[in-house]
MIVODREN-921605 format. One record per atom (N, C-alpha, C, CB): residue in three letters; x, y, z. Coordinates in steps of 0.001 Angstrom, whole numbers, padded with zeros to 6 digits, always signed. Glycine has a CB too. Example, Ala and Ser with C-alpha at 12.3 -4.5 7.8 and 13.67 -1.06 7.14 Angstrom:
BEGIN
ALA+013190-005690+007800ALA+012300-004500+007800ALA+013200-003300+007800ALA+011308-004473+009046SER+012850-002250+007080SER+013670-001060+007140SER+012900+000030+007870SER+014084-000598+005725
end
This chain:
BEGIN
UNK+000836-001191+000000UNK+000000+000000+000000UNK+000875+001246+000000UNK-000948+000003+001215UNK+000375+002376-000947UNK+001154+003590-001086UNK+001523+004354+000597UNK+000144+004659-002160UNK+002551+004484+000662UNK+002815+005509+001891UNK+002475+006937+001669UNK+004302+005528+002287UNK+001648+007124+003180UNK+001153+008241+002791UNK+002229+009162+003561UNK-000419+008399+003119UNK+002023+010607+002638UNK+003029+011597+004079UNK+002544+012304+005230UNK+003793+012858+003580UNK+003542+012330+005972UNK+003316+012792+007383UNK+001765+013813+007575UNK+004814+013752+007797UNK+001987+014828+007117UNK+001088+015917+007101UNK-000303+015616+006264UNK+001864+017123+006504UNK-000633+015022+005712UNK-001316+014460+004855UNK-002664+012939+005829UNK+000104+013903+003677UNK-001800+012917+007036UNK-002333+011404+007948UNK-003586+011870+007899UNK-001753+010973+009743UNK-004073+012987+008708UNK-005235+013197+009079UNK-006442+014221+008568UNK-004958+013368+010111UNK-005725+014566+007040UNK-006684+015431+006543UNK-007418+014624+005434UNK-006040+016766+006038UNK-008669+015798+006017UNK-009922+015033+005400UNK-010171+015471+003995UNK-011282+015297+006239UNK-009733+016758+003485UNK-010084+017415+002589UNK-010354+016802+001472UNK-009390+018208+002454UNK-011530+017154+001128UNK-012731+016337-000296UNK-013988+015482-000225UNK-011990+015244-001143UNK-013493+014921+001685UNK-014363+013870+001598UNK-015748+014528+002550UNK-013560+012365+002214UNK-016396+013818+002230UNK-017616+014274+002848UNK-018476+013445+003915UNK-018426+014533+001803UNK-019240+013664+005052UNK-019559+012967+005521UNK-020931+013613+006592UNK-018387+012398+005885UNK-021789+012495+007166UNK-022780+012460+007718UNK-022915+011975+009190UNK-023394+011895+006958UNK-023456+013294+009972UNK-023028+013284+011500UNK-024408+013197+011685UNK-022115+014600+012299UNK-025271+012051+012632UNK-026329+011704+012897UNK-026370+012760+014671UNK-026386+009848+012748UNK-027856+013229+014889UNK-027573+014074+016303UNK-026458+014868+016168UNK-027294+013184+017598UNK-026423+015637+014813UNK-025034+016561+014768UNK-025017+018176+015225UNK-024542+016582+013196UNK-026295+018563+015975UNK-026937+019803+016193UNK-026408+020203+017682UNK-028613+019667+016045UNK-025906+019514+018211UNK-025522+019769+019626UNK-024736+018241+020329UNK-027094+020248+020508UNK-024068+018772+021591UNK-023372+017975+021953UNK-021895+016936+021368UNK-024267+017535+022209UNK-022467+015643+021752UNK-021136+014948+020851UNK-020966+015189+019322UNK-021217+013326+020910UNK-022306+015397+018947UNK-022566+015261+017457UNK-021614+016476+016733UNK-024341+015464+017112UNK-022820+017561+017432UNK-021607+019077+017313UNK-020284+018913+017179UNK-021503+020025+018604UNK-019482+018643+018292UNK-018349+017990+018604UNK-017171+017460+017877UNK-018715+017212+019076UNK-018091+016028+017117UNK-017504+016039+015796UNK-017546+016407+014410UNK-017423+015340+015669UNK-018814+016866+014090UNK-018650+017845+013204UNK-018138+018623+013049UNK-019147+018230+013001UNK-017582+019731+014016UNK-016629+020665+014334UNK-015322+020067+013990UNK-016718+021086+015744UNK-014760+018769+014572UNK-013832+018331+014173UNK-013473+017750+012737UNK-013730+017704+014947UNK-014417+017288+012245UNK-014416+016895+010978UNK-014289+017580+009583UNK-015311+016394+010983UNK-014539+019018+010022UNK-015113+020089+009065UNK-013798+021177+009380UNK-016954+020737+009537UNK-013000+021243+010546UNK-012048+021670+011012UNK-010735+021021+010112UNK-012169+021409+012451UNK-011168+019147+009571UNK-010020+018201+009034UNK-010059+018441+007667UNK-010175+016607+009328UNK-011107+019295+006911UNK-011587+019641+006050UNK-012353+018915+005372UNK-010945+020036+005570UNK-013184+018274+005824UNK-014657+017358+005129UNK-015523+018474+005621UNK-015215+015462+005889UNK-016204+017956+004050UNK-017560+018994+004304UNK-018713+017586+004937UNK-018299+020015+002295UNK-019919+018559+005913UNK-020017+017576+006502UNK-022067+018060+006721UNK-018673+017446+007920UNK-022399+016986+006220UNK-023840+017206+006962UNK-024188+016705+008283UNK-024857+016641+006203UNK-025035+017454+008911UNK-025509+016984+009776UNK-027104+016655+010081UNK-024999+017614+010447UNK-027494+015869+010790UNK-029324+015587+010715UNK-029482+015847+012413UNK-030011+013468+010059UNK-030570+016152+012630UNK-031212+016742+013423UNK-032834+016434+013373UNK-030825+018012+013226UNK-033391+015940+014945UNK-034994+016721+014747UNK-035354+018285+015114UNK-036056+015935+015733UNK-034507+018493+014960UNK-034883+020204+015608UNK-034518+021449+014297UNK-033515+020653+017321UNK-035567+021963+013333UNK-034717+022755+012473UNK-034089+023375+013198UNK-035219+023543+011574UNK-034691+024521+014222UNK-034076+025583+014496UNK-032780+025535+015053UNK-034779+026205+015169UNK-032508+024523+015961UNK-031163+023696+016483UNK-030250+023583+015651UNK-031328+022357+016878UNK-030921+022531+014208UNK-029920+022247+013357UNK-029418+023792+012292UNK-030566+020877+012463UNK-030532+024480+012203UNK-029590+025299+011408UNK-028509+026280+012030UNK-030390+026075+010598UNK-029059+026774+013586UNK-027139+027322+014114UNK-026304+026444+014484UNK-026889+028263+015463UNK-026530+025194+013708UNK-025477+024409+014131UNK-024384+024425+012850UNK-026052+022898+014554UNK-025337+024546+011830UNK-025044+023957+010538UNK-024164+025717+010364UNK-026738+023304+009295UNK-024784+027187+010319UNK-024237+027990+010702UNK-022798+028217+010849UNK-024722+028050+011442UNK-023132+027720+012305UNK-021099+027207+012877UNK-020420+026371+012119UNK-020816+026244+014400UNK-020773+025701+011885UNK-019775+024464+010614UNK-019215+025653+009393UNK-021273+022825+009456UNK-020990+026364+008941UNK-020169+026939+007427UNK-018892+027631+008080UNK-021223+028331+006312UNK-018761+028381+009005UNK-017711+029079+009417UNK-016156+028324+009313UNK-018094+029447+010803UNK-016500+026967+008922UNK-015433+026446+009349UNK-015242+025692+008293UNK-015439+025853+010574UNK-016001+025052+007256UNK-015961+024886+005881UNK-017513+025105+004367UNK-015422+023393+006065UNK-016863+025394+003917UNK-018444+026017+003384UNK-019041+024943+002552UNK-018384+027532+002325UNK-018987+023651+002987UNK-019751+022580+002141UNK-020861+021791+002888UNK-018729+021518+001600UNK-020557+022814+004498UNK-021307+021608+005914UNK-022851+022271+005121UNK-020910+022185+008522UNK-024063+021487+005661UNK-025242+021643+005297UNK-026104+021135+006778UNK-025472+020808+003862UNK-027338+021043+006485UNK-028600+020718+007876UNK-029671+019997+006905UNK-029508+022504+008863UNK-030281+018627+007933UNK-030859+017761+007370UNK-031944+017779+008526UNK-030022+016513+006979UNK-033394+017734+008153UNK-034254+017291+009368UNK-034898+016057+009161UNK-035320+018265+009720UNK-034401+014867+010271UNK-035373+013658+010183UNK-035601+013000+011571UNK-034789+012530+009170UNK-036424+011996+011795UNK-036464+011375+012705UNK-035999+009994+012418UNK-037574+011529+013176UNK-034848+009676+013457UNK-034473+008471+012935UNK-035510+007220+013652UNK-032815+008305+013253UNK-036239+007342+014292UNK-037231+006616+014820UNK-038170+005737+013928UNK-037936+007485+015491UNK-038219+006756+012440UNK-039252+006143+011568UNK-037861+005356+010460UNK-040586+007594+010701UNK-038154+004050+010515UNK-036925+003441+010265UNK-037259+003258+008468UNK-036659+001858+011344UNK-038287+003220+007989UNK-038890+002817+006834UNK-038335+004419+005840UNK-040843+002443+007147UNK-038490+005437+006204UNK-037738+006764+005415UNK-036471+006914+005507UNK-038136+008059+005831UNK-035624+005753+005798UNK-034304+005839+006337UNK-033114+006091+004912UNK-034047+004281+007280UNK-033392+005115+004247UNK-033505+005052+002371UNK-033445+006396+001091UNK-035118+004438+002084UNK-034648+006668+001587UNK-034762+007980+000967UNK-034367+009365+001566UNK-036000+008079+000684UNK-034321+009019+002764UNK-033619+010291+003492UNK-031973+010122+002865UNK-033716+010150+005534UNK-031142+009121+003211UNK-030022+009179+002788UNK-029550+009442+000935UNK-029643+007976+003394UNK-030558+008762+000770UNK-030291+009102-000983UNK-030589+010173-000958UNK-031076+008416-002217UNK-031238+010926-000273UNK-030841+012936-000695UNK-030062+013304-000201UNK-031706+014185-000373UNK-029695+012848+000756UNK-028162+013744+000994UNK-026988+013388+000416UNK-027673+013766+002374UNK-026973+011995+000193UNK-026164+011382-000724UNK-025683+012145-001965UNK-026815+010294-001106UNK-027118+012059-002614UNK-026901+013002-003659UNK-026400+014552-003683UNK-027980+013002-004160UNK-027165+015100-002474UNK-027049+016512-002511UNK-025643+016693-001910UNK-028242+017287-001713UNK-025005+016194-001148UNK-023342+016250-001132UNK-022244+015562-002189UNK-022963+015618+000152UNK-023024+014493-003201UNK-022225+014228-004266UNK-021388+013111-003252UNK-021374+015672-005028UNK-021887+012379-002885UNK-021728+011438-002228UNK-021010+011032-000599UNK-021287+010998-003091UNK-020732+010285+000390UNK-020385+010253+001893UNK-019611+009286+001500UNK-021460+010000+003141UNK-018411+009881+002296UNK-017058+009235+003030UNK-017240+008216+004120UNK-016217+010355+003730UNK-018048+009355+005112UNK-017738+008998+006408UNK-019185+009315+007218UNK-016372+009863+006949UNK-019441+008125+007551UNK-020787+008099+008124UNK-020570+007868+009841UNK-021721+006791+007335UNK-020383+009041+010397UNK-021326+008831+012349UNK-022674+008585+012688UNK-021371+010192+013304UNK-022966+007378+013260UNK-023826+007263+014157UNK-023471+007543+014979UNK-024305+006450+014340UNK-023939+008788+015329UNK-023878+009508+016931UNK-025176+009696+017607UNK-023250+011051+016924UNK-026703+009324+016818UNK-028155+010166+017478UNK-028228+009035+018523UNK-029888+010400+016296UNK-028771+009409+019588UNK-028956+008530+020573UNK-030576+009099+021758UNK-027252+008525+021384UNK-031011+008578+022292UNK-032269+008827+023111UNK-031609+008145+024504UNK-033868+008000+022418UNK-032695+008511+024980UNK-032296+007597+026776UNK-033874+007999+027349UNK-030491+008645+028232UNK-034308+006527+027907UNK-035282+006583+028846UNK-035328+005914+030152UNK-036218+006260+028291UNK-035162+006616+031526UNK-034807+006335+032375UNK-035923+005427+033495UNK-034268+007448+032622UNK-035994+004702+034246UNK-036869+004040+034811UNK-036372+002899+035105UNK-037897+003969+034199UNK-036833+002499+036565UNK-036182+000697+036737UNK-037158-000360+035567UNK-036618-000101+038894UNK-036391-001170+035262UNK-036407-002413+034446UNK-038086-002650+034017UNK-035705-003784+035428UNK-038672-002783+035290UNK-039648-003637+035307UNK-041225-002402+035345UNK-039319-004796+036782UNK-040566-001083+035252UNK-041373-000377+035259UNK-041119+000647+033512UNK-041247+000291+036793UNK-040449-000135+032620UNK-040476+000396+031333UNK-041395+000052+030458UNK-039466+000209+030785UNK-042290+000682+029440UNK-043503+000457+028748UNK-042387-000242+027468UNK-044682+002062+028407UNK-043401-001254+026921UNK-042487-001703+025660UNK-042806-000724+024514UNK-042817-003332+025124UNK-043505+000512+024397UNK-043290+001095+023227UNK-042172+002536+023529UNK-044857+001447+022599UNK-041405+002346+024875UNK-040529+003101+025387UNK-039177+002528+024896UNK-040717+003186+026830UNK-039237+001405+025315UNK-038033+000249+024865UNK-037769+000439+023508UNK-038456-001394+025031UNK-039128-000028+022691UNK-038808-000115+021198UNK-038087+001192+020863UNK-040169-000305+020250UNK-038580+002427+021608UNK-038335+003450+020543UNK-036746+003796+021106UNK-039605+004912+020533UNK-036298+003130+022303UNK-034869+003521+022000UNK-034079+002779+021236UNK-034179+003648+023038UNK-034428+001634+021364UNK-033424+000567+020382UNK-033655+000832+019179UNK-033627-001020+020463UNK-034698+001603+018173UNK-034791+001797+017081UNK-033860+002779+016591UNK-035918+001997+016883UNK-033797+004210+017540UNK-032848+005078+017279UNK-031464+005064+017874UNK-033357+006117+017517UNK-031235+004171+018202UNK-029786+004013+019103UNK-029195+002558+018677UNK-030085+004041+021019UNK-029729+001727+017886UNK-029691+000577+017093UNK-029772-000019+016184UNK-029959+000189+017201UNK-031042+000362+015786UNK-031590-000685+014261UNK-031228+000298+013466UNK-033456-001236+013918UNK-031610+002070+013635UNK-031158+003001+012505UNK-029861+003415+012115UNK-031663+004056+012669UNK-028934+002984+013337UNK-027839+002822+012855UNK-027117+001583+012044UNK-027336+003085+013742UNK-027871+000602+012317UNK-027424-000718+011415UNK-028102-000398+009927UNK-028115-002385+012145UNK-029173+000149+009723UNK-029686+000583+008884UNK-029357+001658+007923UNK-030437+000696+009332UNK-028628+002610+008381UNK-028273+003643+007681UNK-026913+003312+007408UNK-028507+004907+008319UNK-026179+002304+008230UNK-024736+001652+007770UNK-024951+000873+006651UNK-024017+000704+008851UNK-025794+000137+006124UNK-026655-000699+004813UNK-026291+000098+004037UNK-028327-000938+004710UNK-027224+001277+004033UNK-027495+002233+002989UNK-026324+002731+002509UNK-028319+003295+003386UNK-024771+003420+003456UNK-023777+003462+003438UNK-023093+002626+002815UNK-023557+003584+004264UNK-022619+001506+002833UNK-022149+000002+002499UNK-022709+000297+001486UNK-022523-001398+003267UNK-023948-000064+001015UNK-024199-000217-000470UNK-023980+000410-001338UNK-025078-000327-000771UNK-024109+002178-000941UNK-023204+003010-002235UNK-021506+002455-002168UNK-023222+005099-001891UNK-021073+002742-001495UNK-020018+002210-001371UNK-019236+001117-002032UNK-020126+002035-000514UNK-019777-000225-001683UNK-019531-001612-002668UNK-020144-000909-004286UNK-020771-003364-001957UNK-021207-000554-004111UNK-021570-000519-005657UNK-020719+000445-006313UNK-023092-000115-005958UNK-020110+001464-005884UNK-019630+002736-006677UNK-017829+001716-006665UNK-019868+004846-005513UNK-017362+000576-005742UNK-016174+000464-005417UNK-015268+001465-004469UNK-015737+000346-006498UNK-015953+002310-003797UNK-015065+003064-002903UNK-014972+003136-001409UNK-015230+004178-003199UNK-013857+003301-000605UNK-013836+003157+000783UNK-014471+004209+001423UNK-012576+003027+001267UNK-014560+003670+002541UNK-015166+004684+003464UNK-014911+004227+004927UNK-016757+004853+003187UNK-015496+005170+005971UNK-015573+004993+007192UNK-017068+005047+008133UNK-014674+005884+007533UNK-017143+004109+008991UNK-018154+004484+009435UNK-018007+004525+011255UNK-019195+003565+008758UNK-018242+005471+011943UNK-018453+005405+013083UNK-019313+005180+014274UNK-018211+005914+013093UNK-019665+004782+015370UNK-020792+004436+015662UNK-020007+005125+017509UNK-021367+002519+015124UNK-020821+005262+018236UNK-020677+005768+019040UNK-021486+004764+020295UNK-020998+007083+018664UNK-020677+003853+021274UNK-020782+003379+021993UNK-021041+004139+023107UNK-020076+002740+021917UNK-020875+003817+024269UNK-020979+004207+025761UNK-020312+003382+026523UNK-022288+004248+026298UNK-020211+003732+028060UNK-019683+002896+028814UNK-020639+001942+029269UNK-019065+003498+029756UNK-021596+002210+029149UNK-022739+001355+029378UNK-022801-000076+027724UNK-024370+002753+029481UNK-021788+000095+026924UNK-021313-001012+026185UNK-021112-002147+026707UNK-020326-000797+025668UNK-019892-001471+027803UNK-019165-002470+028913UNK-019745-002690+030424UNK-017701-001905+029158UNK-020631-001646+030597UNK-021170-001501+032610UNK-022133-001372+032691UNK-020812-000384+033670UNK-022604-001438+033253UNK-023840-001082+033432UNK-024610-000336+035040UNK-024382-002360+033041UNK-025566+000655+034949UNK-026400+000826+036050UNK-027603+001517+036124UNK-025786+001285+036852UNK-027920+001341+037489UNK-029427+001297+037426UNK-030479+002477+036947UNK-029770+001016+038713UNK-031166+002316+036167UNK-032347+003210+035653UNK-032435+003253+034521UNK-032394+004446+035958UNK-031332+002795+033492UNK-031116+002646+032104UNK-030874+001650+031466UNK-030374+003215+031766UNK-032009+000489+031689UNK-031746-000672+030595UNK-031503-000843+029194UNK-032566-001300+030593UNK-032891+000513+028680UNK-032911+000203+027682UNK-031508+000875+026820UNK-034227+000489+027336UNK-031058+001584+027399UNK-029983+002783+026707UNK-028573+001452+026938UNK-029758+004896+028009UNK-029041+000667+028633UNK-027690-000268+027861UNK-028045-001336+027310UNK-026551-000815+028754UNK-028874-001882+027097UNK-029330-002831+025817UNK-029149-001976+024680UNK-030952-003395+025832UNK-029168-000917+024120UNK-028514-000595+022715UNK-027601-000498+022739UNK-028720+000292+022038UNK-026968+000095+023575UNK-024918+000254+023309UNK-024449-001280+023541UNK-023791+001524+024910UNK-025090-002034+024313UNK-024166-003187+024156UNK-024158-004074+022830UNK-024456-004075+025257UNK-025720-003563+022195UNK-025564-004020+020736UNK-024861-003534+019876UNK-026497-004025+020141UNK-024413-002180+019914UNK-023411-000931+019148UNK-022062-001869+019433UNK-023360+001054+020090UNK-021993-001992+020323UNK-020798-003117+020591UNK-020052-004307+019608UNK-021353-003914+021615UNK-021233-004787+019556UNK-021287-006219+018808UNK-021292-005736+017839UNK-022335-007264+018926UNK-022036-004405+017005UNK-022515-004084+015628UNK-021151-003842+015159UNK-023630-002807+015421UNK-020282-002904+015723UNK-019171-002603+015355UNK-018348-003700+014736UNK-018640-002065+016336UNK-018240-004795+015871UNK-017414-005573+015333UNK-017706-006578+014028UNK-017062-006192+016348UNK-019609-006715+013899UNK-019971-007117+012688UNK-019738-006684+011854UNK-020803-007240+012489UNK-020224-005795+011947UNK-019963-004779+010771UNK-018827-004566+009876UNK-020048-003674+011226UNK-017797-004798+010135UNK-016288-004456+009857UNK-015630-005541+009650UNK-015570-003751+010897UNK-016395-006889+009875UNK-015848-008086+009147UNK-016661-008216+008126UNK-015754-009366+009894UNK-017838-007777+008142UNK-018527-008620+007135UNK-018202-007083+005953UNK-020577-009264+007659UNK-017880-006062+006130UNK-017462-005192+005101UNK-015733-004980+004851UNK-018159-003836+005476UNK-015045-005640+005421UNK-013339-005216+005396UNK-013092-005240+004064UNK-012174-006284+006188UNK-013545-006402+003683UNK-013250-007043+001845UNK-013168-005226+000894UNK-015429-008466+000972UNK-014554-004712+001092UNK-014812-003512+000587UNK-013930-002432+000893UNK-015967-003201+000915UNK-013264-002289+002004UNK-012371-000709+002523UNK-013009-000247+003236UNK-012035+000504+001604UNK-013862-000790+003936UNK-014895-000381+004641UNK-014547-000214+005628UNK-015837-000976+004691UNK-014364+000461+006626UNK-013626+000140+007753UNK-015256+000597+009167UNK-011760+001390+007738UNK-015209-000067+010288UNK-016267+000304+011410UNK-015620+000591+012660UNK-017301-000833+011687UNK-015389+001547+013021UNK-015371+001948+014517UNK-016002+002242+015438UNK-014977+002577+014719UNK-015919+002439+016822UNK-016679+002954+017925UNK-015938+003645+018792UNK-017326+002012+018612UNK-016841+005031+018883UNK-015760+005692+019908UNK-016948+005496+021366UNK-015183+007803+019367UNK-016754+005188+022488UNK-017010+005338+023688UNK-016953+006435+024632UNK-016502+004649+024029UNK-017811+007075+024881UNK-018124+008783+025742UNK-017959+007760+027556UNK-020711+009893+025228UNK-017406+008943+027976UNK-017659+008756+029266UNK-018949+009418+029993UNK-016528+009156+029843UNK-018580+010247+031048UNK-019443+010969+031327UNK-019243+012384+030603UNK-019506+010946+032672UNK-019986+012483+030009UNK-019693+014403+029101UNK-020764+015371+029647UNK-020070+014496+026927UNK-020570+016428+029433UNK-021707+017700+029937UNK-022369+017857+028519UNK-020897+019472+030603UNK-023334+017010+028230UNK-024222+017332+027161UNK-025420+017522+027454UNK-024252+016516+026269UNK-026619+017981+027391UNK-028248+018145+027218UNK-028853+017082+027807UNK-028795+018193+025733UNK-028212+015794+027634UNK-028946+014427+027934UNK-028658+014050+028938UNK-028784+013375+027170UNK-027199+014635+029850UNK-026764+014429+031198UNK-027133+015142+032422UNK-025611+014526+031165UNK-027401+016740+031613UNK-027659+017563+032350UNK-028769+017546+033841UNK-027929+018293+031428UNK-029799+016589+033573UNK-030391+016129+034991UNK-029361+015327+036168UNK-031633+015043+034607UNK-027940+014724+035489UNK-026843+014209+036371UNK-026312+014918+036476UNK-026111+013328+036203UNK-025748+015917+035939UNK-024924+017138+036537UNK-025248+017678+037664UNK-024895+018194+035776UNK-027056+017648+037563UNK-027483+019088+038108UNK-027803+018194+039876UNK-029321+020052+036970UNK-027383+016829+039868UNK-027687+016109+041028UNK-025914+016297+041911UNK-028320+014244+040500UNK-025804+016504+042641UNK-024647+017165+043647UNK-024071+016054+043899UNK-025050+017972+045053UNK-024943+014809+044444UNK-024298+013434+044866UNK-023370+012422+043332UNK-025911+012396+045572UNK-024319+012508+042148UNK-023578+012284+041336UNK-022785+012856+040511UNK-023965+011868+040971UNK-023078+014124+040863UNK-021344+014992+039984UNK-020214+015007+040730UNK-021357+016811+039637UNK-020686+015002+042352UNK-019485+014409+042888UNK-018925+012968+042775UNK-019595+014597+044070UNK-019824+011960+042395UNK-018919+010576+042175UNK-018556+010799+040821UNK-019722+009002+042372UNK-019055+011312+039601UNK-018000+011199+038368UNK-016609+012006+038765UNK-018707+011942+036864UNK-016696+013150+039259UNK-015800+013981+039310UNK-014571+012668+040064UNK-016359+015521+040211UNK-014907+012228+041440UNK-014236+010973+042276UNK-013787+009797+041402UNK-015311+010336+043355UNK-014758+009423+040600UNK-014509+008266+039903UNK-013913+008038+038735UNK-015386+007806+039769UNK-013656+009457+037900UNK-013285+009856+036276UNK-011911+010042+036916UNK-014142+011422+035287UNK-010871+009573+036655UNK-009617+009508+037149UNK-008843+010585+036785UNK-009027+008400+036811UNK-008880+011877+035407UNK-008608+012985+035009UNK-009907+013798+035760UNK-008424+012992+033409UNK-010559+013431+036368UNK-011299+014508+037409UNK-012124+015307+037111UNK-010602+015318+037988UNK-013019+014845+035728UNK-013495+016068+035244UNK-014976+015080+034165UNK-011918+017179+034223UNK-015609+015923+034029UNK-016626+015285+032990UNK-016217+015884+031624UNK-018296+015657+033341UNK-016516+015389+030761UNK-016025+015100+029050UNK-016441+016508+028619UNK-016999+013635+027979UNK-015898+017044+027443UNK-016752+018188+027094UNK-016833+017535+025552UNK-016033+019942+027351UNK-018033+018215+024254UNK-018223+017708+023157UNK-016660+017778+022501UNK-019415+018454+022434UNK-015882+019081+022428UNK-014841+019071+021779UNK-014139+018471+021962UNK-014401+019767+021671UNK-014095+017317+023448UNK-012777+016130+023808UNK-012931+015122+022383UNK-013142+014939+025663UNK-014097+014797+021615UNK-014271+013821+020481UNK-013891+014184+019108UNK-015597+013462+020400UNK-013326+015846+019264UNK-012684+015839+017787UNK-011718+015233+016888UNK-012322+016658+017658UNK-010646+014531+018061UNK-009433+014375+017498UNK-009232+012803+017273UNK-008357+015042+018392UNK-010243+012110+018060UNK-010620+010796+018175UNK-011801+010723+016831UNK-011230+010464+019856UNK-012508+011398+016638UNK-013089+011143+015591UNK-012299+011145+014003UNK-014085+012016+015737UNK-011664+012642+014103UNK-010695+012384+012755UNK-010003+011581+012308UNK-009954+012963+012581UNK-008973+011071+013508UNK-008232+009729+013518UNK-009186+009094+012927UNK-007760+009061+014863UNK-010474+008018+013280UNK-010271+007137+013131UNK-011127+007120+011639UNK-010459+006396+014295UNK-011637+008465+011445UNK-012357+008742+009995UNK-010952+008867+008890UNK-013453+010482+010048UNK-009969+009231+009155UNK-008907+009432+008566UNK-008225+007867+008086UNK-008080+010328+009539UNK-007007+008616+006891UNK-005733+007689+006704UNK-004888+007022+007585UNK-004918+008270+006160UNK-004807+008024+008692UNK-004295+007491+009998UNK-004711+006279+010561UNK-004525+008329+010926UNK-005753+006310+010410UNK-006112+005067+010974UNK-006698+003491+010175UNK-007097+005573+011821UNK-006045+003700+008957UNK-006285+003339+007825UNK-005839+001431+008093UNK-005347+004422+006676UNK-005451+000808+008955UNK-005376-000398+009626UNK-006506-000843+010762UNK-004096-000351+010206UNK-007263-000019+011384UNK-008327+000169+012402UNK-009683-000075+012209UNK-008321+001334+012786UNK-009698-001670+012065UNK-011199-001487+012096UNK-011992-002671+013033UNK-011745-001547+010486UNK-013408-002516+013763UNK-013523-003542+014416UNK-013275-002877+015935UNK-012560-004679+013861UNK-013052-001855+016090UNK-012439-001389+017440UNK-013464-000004+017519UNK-010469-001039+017391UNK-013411-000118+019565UNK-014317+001167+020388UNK-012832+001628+021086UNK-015936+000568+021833UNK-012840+002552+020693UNK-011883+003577+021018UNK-012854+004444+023055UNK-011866+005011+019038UNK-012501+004297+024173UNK-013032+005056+024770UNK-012582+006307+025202UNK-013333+004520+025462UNK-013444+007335+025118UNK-012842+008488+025798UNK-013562+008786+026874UNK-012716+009645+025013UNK-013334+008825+028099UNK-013951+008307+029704UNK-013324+008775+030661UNK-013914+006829+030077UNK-011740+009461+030277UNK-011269+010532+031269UNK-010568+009312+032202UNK-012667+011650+032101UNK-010449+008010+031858UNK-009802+006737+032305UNK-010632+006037+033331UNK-008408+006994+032882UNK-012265+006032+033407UNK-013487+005383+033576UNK-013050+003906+034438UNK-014238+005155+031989UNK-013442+003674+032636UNK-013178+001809+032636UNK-011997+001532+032903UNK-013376+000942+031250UNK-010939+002255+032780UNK-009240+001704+033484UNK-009220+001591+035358UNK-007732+003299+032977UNK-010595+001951+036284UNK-010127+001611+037894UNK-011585+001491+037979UNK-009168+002874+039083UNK-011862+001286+039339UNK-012662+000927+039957UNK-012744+001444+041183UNK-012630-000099+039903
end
């Protein structure tokens, strides 16, 4: 395989790609980073108004980023949603699954149309929109990357969030499917792993005193995640750099899962 040069490892410039939940938080996060590596980069969102100062901030930073509104919940428009952006960016590099939900409640007190609807958007639409990915891909002959965004709840688990860790532990497994059954292609599948971060979806744990003091105790760099800690971990592994890497959850957890 051609050697690539030094300066050259981690830029993205030309390629394009699709940040799922890219309107705020992790999503933001890496879009910022991605669009910073020079990929122009869409992002999807249910929120216009969200997604377009998000999309906003990106142009600032390359003028090819764009804003998409869907719900990934409805799994059947999944198809035609991507074939327009597909098209309308002239095709994707690099596909993040980053959208994620969370519904909190002990086990035995969760409704099953609560359940379904997280595993649909935190699971099946990401196996689904990786299809859609894969298939331009094999059919056109070109590589790509796809990312998927685990949790620590991949590997741990606790109480009030089954259903959120019944999908990441499938993100788990998906990763590593995924990336055998596409390697043949250039396909490569990763997972990056969040620790605890200060995003929108945590913010009821922040705002609890007893548990911002145990992440703060328990996160061994002492601190909760911010969105921009996932820029540089995302480029890598969307990049040349990481052009041997596939099959692997990268965590960023502030060293979490390394004590106890």
């Amino acid at each position: 395989m051609k050697e690539l040069q030094p300066d050259k490892l981690f830029d993205l410039s030309g390629r394009k790609a699709l940040v799922t939940g890219g309107s705020r938080g992790i999503g933001l996060g890496i879009a910022r980073g991605l669009a910073l590596a020079g990929a122009a980069v869409a992002i999807l969102s249910t929120n216009e108004q969200r997604g377009q100062a998000a999309c906003e901030e990106l142009l600032a930073l390359h003028p090819g980023c764009r804003s998409y509104i869907y719900d990934l919940a409805d799994l059947h428009g999944i198809q035609e949603m991507y074939t327009q952006i597909y098209t309308d960016m002239g095709g994707i590099d690099i596909l993040v699954n980053n959208a994620g939900i969370q519904h909190r409640g002990r086990a035995d007190t969760i409704a099953l149309p609560d359940l379904e609807r997280v595993l649909r958007v935190n699971l099946v639409a990401p196996y689904v929109l990786s299809q859609c990915f894969a298939r331009e891909q094999i059919a056109n002959s070109t590589p790509g990357s796809i990312l998927m965004i685990a949790s620590l709840m991949s590997e741990a688990a606790r109480p009030t969030v089954s259903p959120y860790t019944a999908s990441k532990g499938g993100i788990r497994q998906l990763v590593r499917a995924l990336a055998v059954d596409w390697a043949e292609f250039g396909i490569r599948v990763n997972g990056i792993g969040p620790g605890y971060v200060h995003t929108d979806m945590n913010q009821p744990l922040i705002d609890d005193p007893d548990f911002n003091a145990w992440v703060l105790k328990r996160t061994p760099l002492g601190r909760w995640g911010t969105p921009n800690d996932f820029q540089g971990i995302a480029v890598f592994l969307a990049s040349d750099a990481s052009r041997f890497v596939t099959g692997q959850i990268v965590y960023v957890d502030g060293g979490w899962l390394a004590t106890f």
